[in-house]
N, CA, C and O atoms as CSV, one atom per row, in Angstrom:
chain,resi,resn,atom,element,x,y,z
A,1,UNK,N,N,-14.534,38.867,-20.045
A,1,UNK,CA,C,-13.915,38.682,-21.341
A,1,UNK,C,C,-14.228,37.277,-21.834
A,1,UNK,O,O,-14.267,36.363,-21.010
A,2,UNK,N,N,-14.447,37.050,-23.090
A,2,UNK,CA,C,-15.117,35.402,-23.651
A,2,UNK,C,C,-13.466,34.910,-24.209
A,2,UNK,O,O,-12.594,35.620,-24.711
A,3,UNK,N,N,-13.450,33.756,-23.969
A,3,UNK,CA,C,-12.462,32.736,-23.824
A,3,UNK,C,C,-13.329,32.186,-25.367
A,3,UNK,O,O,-14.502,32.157,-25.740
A,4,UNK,N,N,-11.550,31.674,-26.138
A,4,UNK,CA,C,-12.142,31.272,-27.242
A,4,UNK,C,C,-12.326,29.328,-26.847
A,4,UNK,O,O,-11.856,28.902,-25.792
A,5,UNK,N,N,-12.942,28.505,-27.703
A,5,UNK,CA,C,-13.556,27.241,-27.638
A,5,UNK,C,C,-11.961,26.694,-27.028
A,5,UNK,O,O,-11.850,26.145,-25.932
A,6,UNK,N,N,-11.162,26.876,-27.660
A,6,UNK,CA,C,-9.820,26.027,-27.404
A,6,UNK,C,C,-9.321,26.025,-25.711
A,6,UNK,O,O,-8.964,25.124,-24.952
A,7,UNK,N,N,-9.507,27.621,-25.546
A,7,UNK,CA,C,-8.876,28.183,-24.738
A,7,UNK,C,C,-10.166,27.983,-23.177
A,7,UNK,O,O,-9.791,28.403,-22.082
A,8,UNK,N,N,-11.485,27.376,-23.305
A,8,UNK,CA,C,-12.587,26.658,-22.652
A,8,UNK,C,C,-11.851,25.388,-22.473
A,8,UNK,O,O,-11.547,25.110,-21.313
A,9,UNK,N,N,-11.584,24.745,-23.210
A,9,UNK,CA,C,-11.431,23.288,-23.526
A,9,UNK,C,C,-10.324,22.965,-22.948
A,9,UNK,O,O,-10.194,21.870,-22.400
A,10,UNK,N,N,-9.266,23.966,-22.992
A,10,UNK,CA,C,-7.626,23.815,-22.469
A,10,UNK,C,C,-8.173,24.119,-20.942
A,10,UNK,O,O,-7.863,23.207,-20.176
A,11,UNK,N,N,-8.771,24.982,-20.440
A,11,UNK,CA,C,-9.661,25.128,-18.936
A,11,UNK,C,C,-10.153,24.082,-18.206
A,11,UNK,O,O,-10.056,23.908,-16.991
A,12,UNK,N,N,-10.669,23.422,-18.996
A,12,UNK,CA,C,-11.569,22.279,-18.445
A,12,UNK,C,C,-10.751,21.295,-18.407
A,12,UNK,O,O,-11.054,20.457,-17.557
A,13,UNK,N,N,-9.509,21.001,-19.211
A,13,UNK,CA,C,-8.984,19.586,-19.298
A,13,UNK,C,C,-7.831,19.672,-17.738
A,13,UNK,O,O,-7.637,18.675,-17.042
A,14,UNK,N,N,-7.346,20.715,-17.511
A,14,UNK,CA,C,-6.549,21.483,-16.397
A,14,UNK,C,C,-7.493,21.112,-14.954
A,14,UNK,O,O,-6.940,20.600,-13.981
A,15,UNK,N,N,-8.522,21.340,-14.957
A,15,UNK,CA,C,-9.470,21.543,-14.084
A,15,UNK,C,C,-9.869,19.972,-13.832
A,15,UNK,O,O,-9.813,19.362,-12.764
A,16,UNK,N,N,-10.290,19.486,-15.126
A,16,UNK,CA,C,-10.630,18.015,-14.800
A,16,UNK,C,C,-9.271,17.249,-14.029
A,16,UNK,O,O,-9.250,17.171,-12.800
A,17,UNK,N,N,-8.640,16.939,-14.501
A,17,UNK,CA,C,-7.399,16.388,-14.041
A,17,UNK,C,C,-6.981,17.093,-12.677
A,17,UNK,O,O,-6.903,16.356,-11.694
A,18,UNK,N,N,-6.703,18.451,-12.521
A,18,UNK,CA,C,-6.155,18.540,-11.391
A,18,UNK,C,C,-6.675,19.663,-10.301
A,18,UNK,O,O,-6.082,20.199,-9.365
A,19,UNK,N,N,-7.684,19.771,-10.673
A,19,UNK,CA,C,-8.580,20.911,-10.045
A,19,UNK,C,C,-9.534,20.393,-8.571
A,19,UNK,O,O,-9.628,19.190,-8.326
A,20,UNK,N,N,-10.078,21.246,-7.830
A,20,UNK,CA,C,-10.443,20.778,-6.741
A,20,UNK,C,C,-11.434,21.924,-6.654
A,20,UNK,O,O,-11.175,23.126,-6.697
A,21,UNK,N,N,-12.549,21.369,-6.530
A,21,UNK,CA,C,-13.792,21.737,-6.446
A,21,UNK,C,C,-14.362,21.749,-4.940
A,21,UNK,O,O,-14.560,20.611,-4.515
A,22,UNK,N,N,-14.703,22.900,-3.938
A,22,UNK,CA,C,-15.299,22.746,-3.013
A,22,UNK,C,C,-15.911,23.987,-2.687
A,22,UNK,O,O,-16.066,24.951,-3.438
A,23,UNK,N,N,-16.421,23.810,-0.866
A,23,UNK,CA,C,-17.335,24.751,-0.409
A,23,UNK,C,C,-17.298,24.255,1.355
A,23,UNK,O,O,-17.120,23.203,1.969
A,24,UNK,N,N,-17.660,26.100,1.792
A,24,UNK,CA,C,-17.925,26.199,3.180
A,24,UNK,C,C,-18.896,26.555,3.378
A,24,UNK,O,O,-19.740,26.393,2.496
A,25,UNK,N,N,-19.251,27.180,4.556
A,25,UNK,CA,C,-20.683,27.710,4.796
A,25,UNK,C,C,-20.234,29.118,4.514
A,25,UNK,O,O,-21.104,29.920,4.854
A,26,UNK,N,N,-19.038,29.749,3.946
A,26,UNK,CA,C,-18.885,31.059,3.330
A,26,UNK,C,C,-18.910,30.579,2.334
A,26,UNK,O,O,-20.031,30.095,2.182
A,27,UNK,N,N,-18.268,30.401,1.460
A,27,UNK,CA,C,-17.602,30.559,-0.033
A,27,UNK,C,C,-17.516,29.143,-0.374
A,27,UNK,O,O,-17.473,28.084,0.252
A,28,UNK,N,N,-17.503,29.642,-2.032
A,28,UNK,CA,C,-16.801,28.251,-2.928
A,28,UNK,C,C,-15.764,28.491,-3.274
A,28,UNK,O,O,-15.583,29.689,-3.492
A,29,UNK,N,N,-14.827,27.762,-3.456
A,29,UNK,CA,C,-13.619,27.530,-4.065
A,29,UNK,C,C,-12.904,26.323,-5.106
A,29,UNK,O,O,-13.094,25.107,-5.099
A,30,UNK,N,N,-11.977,27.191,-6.029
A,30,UNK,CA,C,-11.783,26.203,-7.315
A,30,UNK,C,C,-9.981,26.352,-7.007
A,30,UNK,O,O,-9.303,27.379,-7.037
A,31,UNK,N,N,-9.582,25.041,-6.738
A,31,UNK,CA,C,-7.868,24.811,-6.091
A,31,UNK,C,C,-7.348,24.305,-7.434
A,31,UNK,O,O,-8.100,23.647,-8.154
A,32,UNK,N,N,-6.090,24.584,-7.807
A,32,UNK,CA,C,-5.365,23.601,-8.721
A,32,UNK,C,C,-3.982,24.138,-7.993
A,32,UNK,O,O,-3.711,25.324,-7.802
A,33,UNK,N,N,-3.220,23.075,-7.653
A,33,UNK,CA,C,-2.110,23.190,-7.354
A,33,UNK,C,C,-1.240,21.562,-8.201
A,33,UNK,O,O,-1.787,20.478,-8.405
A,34,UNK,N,N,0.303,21.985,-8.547
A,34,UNK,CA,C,0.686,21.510,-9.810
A,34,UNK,C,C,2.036,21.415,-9.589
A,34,UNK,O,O,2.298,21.736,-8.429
A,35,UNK,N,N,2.970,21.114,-10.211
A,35,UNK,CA,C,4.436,21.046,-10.026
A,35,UNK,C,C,4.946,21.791,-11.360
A,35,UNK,O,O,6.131,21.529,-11.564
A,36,UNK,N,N,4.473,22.510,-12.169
A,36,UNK,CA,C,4.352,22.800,-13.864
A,36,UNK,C,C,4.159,24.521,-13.887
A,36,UNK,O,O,3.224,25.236,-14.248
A,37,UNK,N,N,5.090,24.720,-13.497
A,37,UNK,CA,C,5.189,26.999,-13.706
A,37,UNK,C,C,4.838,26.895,-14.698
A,37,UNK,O,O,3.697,27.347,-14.795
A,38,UNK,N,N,5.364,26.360,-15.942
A,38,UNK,CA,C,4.851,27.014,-16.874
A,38,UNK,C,C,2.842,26.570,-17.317
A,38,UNK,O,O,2.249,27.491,-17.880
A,39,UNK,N,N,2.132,25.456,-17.081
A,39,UNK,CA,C,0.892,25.430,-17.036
A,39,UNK,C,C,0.421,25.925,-15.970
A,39,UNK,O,O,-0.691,25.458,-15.727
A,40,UNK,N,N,0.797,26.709,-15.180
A,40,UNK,CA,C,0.164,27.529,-14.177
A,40,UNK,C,C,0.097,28.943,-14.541
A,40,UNK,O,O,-0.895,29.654,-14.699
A,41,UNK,N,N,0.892,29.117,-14.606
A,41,UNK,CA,C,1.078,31.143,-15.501
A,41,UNK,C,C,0.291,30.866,-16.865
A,41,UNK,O,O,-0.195,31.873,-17.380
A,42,UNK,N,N,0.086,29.605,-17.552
A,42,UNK,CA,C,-1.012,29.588,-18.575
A,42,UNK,C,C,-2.211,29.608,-18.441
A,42,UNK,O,O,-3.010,30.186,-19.179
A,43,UNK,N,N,-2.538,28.731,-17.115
A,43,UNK,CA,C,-3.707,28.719,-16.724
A,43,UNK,C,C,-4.578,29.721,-15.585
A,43,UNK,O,O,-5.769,29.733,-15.275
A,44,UNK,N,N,-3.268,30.637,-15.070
A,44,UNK,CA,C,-3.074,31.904,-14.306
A,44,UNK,C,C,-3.766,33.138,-15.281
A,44,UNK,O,O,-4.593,33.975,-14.920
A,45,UNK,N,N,-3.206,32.985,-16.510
A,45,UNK,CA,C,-3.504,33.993,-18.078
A,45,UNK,C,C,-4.914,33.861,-17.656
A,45,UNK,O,O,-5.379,34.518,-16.724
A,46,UNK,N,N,-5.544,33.065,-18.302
A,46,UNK,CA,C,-6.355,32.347,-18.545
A,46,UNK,C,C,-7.679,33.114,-17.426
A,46,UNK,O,O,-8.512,34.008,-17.580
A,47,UNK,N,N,-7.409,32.466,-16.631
A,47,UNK,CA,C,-8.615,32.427,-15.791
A,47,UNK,C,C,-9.096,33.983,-15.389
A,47,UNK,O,O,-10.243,34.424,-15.330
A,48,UNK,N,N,-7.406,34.881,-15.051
A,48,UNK,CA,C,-7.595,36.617,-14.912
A,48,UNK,C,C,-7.629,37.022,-16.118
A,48,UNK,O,O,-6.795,37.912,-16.285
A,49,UNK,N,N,-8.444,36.681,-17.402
A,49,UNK,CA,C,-8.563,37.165,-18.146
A,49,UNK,C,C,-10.512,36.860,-18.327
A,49,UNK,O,O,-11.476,37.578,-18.591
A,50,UNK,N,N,-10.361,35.798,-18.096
A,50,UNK,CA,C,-12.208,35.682,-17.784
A,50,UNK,C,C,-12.814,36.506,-16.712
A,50,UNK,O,O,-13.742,37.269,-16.983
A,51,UNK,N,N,-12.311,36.389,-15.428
A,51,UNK,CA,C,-12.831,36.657,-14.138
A,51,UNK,C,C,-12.107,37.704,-14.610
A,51,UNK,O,O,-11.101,37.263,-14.055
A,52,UNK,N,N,-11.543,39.100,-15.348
A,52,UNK,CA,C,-11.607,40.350,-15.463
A,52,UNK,C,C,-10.997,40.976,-13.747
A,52,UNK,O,O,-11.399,41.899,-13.039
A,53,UNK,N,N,-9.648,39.757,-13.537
A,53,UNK,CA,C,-9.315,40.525,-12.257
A,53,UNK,C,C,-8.009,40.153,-12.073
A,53,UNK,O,O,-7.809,39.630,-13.169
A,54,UNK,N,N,-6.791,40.027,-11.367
A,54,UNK,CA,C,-5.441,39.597,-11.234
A,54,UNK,C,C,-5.735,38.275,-9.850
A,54,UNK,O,O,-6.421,38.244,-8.828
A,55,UNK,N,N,-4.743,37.280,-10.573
A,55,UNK,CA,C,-5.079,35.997,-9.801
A,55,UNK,C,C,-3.613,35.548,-9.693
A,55,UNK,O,O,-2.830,35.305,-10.611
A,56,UNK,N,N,-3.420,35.491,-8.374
A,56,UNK,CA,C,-2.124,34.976,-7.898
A,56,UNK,C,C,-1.857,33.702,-7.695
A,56,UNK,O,O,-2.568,32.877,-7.120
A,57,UNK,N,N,-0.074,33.447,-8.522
A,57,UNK,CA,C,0.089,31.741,-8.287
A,57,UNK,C,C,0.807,32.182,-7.152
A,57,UNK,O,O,1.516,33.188,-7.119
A,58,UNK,N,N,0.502,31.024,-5.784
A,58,UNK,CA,C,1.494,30.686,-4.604
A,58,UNK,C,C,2.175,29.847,-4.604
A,58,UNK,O,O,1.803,28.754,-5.032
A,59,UNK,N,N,3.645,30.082,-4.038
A,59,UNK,CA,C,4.724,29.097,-4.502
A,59,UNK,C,C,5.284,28.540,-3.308
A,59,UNK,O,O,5.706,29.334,-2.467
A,60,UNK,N,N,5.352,27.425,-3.111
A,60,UNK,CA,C,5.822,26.639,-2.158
A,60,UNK,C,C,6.851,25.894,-2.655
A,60,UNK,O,O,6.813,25.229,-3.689
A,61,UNK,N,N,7.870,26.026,-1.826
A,61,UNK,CA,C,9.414,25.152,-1.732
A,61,UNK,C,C,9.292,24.062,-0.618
A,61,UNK,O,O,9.591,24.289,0.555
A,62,UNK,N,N,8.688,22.493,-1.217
A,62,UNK,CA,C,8.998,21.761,-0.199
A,62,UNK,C,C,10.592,21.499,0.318
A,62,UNK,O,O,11.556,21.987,-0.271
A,63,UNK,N,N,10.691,20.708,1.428
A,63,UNK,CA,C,11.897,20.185,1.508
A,63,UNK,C,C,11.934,18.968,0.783
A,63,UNK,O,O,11.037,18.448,0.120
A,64,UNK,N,N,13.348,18.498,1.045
A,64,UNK,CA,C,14.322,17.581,0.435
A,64,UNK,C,C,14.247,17.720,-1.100
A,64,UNK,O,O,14.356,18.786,-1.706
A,65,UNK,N,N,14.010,16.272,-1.753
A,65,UNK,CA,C,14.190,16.240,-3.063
A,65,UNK,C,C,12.608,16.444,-3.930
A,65,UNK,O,O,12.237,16.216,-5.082
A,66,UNK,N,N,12.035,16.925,-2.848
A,66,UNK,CA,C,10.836,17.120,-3.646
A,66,UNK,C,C,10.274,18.698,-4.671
A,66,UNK,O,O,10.760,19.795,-4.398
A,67,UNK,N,N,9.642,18.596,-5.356
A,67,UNK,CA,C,9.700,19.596,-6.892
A,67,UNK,C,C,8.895,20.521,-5.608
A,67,UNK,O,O,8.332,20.255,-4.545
A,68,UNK,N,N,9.351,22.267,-6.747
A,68,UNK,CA,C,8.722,22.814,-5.942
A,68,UNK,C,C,6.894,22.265,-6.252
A,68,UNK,O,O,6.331,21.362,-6.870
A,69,UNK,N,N,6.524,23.367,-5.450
A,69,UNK,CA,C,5.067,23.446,-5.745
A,69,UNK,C,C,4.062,24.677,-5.949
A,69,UNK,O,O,4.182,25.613,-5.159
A,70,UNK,N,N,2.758,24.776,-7.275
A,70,UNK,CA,C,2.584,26.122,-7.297
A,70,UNK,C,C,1.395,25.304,-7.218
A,70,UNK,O,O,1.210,24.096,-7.358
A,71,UNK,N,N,0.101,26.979,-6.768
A,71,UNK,CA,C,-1.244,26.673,-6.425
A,71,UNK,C,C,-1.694,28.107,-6.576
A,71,UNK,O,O,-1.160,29.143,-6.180
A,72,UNK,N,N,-2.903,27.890,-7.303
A,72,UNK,CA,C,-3.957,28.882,-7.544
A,72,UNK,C,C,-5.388,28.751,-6.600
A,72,UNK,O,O,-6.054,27.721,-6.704
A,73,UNK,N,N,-5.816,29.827,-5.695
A,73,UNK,CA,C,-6.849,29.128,-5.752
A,73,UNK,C,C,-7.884,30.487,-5.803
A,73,UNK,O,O,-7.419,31.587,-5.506
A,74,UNK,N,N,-9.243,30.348,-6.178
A,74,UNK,CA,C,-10.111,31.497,-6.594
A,74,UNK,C,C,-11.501,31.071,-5.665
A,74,UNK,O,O,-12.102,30.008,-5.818
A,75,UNK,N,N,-11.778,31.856,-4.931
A,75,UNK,CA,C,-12.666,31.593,-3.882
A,75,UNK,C,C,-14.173,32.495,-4.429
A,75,UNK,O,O,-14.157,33.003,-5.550
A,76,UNK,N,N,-15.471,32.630,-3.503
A,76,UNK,CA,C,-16.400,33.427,-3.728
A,76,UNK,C,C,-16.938,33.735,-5.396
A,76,UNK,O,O,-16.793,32.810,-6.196
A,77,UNK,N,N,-17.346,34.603,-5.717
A,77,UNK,CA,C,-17.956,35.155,-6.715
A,77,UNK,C,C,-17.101,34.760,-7.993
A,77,UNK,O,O,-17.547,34.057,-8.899
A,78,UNK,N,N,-16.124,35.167,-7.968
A,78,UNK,CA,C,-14.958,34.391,-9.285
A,78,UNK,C,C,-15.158,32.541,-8.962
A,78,UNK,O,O,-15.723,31.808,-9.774
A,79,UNK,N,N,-14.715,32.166,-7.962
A,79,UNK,CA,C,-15.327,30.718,-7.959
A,79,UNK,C,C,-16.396,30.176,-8.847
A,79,UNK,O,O,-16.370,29.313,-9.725
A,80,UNK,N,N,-17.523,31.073,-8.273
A,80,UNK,CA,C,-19.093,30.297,-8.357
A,80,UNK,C,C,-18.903,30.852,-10.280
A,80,UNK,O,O,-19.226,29.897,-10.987
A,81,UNK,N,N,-18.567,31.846,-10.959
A,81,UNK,CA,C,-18.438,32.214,-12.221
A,81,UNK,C,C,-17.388,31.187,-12.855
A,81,UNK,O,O,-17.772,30.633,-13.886
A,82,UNK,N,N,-16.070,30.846,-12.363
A,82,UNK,CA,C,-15.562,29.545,-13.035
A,82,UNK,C,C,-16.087,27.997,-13.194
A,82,UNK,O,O,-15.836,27.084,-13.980
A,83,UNK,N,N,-16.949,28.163,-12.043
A,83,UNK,CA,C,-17.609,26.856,-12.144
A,83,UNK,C,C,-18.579,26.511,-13.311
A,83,UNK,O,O,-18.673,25.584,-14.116
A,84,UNK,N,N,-19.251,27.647,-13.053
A,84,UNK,CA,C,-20.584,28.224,-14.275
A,84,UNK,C,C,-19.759,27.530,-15.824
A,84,UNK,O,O,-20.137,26.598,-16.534
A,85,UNK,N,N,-18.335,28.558,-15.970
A,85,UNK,CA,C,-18.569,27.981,-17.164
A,85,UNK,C,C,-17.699,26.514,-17.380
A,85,UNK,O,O,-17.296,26.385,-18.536
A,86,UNK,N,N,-17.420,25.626,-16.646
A,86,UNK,CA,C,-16.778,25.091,-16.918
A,86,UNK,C,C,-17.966,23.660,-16.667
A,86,UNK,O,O,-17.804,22.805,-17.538
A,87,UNK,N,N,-18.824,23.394,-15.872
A,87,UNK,CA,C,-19.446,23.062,-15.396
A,87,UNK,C,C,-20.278,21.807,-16.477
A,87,UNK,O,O,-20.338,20.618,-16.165
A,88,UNK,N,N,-20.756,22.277,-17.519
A,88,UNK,CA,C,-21.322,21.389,-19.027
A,88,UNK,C,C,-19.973,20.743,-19.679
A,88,UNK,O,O,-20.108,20.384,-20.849
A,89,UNK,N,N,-19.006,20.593,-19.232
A,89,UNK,CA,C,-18.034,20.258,-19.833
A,89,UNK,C,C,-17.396,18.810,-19.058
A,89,UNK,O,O,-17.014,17.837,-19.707
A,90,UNK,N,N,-17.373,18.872,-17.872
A,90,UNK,CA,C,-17.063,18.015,-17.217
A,90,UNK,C,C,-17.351,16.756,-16.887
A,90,UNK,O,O,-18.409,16.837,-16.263
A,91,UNK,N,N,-17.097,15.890,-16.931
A,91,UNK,CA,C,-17.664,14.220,-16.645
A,91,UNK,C,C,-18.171,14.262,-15.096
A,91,UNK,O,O,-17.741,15.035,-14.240
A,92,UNK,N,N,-18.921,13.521,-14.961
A,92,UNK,CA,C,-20.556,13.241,-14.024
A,92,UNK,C,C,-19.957,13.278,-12.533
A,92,UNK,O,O,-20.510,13.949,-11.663
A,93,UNK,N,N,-18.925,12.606,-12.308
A,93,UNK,CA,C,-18.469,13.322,-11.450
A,93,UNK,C,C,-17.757,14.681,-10.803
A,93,UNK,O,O,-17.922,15.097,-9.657
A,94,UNK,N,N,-16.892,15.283,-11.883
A,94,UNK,CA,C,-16.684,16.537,-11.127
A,94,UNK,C,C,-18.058,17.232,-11.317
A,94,UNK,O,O,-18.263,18.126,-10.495
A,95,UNK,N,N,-18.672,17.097,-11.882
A,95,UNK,CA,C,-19.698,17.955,-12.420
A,95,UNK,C,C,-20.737,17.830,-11.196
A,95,UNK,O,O,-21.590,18.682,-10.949
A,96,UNK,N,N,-20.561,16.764,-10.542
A,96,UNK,CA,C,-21.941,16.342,-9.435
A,96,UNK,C,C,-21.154,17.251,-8.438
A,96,UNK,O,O,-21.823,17.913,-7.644
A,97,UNK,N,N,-19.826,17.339,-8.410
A,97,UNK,CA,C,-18.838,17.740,-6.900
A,97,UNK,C,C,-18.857,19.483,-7.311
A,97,UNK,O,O,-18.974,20.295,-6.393
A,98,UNK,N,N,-18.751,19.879,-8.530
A,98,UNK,CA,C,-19.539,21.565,-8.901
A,98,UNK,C,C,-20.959,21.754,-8.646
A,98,UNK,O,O,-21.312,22.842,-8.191
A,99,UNK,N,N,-21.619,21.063,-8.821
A,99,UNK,CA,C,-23.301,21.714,-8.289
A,99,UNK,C,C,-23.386,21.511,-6.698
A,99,UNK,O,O,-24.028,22.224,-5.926
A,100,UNK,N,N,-22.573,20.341,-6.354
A,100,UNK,CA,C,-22.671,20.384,-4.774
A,100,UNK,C,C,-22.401,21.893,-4.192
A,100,UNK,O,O,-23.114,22.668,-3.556
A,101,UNK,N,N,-20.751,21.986,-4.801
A,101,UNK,CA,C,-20.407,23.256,-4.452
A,101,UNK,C,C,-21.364,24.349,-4.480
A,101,UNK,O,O,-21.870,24.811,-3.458
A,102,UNK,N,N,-21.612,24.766,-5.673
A,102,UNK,CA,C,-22.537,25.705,-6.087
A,102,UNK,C,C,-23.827,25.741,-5.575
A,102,UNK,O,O,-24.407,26.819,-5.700
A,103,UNK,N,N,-24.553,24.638,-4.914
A,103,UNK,CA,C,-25.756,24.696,-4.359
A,103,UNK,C,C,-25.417,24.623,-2.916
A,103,UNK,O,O,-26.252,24.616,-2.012
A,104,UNK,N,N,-24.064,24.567,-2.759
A,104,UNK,CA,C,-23.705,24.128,-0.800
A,104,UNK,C,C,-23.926,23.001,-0.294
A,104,UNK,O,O,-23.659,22.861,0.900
A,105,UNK,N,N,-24.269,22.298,-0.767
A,105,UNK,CA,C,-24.423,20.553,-0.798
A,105,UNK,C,C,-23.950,19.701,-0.161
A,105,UNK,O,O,-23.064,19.367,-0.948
A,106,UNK,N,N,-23.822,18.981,0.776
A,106,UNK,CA,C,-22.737,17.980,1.023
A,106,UNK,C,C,-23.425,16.747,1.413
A,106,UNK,O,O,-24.039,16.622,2.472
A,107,UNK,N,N,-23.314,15.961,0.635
A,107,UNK,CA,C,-23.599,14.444,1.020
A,107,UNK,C,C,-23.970,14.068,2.494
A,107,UNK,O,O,-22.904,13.947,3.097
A,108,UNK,N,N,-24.861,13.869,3.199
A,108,UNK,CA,C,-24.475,13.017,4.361
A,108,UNK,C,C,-23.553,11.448,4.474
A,108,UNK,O,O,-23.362,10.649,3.557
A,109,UNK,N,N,-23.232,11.380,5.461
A,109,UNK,CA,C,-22.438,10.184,5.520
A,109,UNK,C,C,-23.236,9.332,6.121
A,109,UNK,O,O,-23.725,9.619,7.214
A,110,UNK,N,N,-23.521,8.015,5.429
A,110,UNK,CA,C,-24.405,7.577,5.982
A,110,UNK,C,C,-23.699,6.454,7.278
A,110,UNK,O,O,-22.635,5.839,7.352
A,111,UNK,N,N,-24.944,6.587,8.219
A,111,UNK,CA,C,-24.684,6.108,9.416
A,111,UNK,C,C,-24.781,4.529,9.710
A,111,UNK,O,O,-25.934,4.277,9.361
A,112,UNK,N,N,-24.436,3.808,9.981
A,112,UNK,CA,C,-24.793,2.357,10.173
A,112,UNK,C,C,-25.965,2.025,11.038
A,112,UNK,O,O,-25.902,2.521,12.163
A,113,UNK,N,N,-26.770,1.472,10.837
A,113,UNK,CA,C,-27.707,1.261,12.222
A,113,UNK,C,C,-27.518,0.756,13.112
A,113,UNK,O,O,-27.026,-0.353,12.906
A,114,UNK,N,N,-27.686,1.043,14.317
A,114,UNK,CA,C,-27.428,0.090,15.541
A,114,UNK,C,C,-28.427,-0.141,16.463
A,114,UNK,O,O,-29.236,0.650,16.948
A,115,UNK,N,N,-28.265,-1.360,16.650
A,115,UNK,CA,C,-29.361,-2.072,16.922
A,115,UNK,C,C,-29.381,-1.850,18.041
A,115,UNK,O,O,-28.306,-1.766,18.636
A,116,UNK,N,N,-31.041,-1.613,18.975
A,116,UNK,CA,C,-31.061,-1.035,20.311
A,116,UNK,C,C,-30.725,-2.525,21.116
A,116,UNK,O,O,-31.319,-3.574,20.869
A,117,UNK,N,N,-29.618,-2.362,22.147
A,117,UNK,CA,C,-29.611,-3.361,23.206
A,117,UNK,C,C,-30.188,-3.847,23.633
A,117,UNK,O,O,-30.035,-5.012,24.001
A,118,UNK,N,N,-31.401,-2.952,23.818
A,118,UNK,CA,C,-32.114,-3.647,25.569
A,118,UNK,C,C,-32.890,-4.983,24.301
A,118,UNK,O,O,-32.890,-6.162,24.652
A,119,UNK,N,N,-33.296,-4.709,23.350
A,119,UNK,CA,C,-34.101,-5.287,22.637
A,119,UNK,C,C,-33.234,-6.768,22.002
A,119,UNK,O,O,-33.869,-7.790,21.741
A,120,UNK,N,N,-32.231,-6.706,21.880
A,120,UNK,CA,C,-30.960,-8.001,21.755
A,120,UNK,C,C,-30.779,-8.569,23.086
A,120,UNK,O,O,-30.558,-9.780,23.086
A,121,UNK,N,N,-30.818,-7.987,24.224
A,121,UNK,CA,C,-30.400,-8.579,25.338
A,121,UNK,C,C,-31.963,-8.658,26.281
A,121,UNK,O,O,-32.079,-9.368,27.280
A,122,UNK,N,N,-32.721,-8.064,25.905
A,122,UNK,CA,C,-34.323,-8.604,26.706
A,122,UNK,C,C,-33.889,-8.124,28.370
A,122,UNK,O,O,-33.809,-8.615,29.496
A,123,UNK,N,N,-33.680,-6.806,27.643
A,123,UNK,CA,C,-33.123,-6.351,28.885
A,123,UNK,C,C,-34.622,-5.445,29.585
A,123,UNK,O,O,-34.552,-4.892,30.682
């Protein structure tokens, strides 16, 4: 189903701010978890109305005085299709952390060099 410009734009600003972009050696996945029922069942609308499927918010009751908490998250084939369109919209970084996803990507960490002993100690 096509999402009108507003209703893209209201996607992406949700996503930029509080969305979480990743990947395994199965699947990709797109996380937003929020303290805000009501921008979650909006953005719940929203997304099972693109991806043409039913998408569940999970609700967590922390303890003490802390708010509850709700979380969406859309893994595999609906993933890699939310990314798609949200993807030209995003500033250079989430946008670098979506093609990672989408291509399976992950940075190496780079290693420090260490210097061989025997060659410091004239061993």
């Amino acid at each position: 189903m096509n999402l009108s410009d507003y209703e893209i734009g209201w996607l992406v600003g949700i996503l930029e701010g509080e969305g979480h972009f990743d990947f395994n050696t199965y699947s990709q996945k797109v996380q937003v978890r929020m303290v805000d029922e009501d921008t979650m069942i909006t953005y719940t609308n929203l997304i099972s109305r693109f991806l043409e499927c039913h998408i569940d918010i999970k609700y967590r009751m922390p303890g003490g005085n802390k708010q509850d908490v709700y979380d969406v998250l859309v893994c595999g084939n609906n993933a890699r299709k939310l990314m798609r369109l949200v993807v030209p919209y995003m500033h250079f970084r989430r946008r670098q952390k979506i093609w990672q996803s989408l291509n399976g990507y992950k940075a190496k960490k780079s290693k420090q060099e260490i210097p061989d002993l025997k060659v410091l100690f004239k061993v």
